[in-house]
ZAMARGU-4260 file (C-alpha; in steps of 0.2 Angstrom, whole numbers, plus 5000, padded with zeros to 4 digits):
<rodrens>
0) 4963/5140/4895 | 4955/5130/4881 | 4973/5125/4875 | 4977/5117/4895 | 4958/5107/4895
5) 4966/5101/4877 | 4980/5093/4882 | 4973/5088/4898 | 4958/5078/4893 | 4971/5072/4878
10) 4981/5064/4893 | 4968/5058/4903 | 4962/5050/4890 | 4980/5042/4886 | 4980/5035/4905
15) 4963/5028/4905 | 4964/5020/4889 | 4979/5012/4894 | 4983/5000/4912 | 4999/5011/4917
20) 4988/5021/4927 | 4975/5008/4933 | 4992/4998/4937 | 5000/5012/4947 | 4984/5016/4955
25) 4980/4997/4960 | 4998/4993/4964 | 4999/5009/4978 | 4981/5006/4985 | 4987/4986/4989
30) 5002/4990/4996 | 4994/5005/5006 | 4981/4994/5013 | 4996/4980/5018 | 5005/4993/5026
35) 4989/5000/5037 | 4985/4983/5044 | 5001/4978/5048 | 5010/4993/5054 | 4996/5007/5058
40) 4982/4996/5065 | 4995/4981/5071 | 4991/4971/5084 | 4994/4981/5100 | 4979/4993/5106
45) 4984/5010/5099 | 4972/5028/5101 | 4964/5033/5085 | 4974/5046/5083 | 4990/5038/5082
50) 4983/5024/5069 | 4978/5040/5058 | 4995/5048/5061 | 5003/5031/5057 | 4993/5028/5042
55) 4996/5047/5034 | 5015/5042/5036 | 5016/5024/5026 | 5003/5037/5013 | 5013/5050/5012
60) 5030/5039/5004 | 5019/5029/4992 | 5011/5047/4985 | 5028/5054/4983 | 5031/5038/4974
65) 5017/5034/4964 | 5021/5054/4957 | 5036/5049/4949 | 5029/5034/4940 | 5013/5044/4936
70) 5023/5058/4929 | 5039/5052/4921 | 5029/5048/4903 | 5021/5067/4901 | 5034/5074/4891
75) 5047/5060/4889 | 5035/5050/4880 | 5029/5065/4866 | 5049/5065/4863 | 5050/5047/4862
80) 5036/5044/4850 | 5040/5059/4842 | 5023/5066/4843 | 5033/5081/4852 | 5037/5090/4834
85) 5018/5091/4832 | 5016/5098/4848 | 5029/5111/4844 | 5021/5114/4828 | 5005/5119/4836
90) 4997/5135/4842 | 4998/5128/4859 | 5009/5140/4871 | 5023/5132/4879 | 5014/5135/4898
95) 4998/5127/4890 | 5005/5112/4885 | 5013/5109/4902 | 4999/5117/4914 | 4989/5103/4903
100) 5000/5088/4906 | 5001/5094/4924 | 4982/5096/4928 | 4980/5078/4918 | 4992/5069/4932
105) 4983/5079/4946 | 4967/5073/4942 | 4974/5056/4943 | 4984/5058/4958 | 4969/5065/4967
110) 4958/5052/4963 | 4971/5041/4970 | 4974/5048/4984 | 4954/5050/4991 | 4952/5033/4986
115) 4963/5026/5003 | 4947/5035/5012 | 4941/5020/5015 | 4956/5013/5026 | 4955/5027/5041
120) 4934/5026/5038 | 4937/5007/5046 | 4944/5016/5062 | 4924/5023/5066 | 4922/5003/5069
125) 4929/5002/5084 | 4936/5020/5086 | 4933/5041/5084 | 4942/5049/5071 | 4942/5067/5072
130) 4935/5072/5053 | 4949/5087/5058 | 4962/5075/5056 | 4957/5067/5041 | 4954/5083/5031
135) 4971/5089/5037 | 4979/5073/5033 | 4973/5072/5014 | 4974/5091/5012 | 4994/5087/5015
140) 4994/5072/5005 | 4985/5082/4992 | 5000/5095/4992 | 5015/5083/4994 | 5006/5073/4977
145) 5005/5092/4967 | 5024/5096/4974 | 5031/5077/4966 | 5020/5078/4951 | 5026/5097/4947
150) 5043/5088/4949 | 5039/5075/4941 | 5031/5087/4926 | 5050/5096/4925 | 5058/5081/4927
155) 5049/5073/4910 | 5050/5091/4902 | 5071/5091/4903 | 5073/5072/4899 | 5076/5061/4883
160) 5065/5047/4890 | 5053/5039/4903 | 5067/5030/4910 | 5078/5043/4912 | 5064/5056/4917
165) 5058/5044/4930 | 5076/5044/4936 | 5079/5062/4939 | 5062/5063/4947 | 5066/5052/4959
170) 5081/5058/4963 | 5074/5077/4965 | 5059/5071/4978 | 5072/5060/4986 | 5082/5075/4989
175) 5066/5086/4995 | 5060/5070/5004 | 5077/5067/5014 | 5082/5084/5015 | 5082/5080/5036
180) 5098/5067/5035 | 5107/5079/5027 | 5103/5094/5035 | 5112/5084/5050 | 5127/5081/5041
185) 5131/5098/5037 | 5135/5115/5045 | 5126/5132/5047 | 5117/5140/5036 | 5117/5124/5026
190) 5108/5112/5036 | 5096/5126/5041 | 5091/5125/5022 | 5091/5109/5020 | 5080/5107/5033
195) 5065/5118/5029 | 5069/5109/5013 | 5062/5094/5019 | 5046/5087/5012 | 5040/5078/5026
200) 5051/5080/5042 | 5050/5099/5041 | 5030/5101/5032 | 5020/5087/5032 | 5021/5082/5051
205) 5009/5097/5054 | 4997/5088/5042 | 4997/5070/5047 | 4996/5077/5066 | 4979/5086/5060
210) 4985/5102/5058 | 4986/5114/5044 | 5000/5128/5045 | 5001/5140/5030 | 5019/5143/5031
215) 5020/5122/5025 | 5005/5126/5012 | 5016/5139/5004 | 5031/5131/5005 | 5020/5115/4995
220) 5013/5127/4983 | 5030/5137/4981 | 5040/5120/4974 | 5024/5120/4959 | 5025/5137/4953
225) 5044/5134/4954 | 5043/5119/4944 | 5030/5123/4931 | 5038/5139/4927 | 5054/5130/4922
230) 5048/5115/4914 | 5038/5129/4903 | 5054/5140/4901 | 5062/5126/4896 | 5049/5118/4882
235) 5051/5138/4876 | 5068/5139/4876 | 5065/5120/4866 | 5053/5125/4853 | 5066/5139/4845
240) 5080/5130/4844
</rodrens>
């Protein structure tokens, strides 16, 4: 446990003493705020509910994205840098050093995440929100931003560089992301599959509605173990080559 808070307060440290992560975080909160007064608030008269679902939608797309961008320099940049071979060379276990880039991109992603409270908090003005819905909401935003950023971790573990890690990431949470189109596109079993696949169609609806069903917390929870697990296998399978 004392080798994960290692690296983790090493990689915090290497986001706030640098404006990657202040950039990201100030980049997804402007746009997030755009995207609630124009399209969830809007100019028609809409029930609070619907402005909360509304702004859980346009959140849960700029979570999944700001996790590719907050994860793709974990690994890939140790390689790049070539910091990697002391990292290798240290008594660290292989699941340490990635359970302590992980926790490091959490920590950011969750502070990024509560800090759109403020935009369904200006629904009380003129509105009831149902402190329900909210939790629910973030509790899914929460999970969807620990699913991309396990991803994102794998991703960064298998690639060569940030570009190329930010790439595949991308790629793997479009797939979960849009897992719905192609489940429509393809026959039995398949598109059964591909549907419960699917990051938001199929488990983060519940959420932004104000419900919380275990079966999608599972499923969330499941794509993390899966992920870690094999960017550890693979840092392993790495250090003994």
């Amino acid at each position: 446990m004392r080798g994960i808070l290692l690296v983790a307060r090493r990689d915090l440290g290497a986001y706030f003493n640098s404006y990657w992560g202040f950039a990201v975080i100030a980049a997804v909160l402007v746009i997030d705020g755009l995207l609630f007064n124009a399209f969830a608030l809007g100019n028609t008269a809409k029930y609070s509910a619907k402005v909360i679902e509304d702004f859980f939608y346009w959140s849960f797309g700029l979570t999944a994205i700001a996790s590719v961008f907050m994860t793709m320099r974990l690994v890939a940049e140790e390689r790049q840098t070539g910091t990697i071979v002391l990292i290798d060379a240290s008594p660290i276990a292989p699941w340490q050093f990635v359970g302590g880039k992980y926790i490091s991109a959490m920590v950011v992603m969750a502070l990024l995440v509560l800090s759109t409270i403020y935009m369904p908090a200006l629904v009380f003005v003129n509105g009831k929100v149902s402190y329900g819905h909210l939790v629910a909401g973030y509790s899914g935003l929460l999970l969807v931003a620990a699913a991309c950023s396990a991803i994102g971790t794998l991703a960064s573990a298998v690639a060569r560089s940030q570009l190329v890690a930010g790439v595949i990431s991308a790629s793997m949470v479009g797939f979960f992301v849009l897992g719905w189109m192609v489940a429509k596109v393809t026959d039995p079993p398949l598109n059964d599959l591909f549907s419960y696949m699917s990051f938001f169609d199929r488990h983060f609806r519940g959420f932004g509605r104000g419900q919380i069903n275990s079966e999608d917390v599972v499923f969330y929870l499941s794509i993390v173990f899966v992920s870690l697990m094999l960017a550890s296998r693979f840092m392993a399978a790495r250090r003994w080559r």
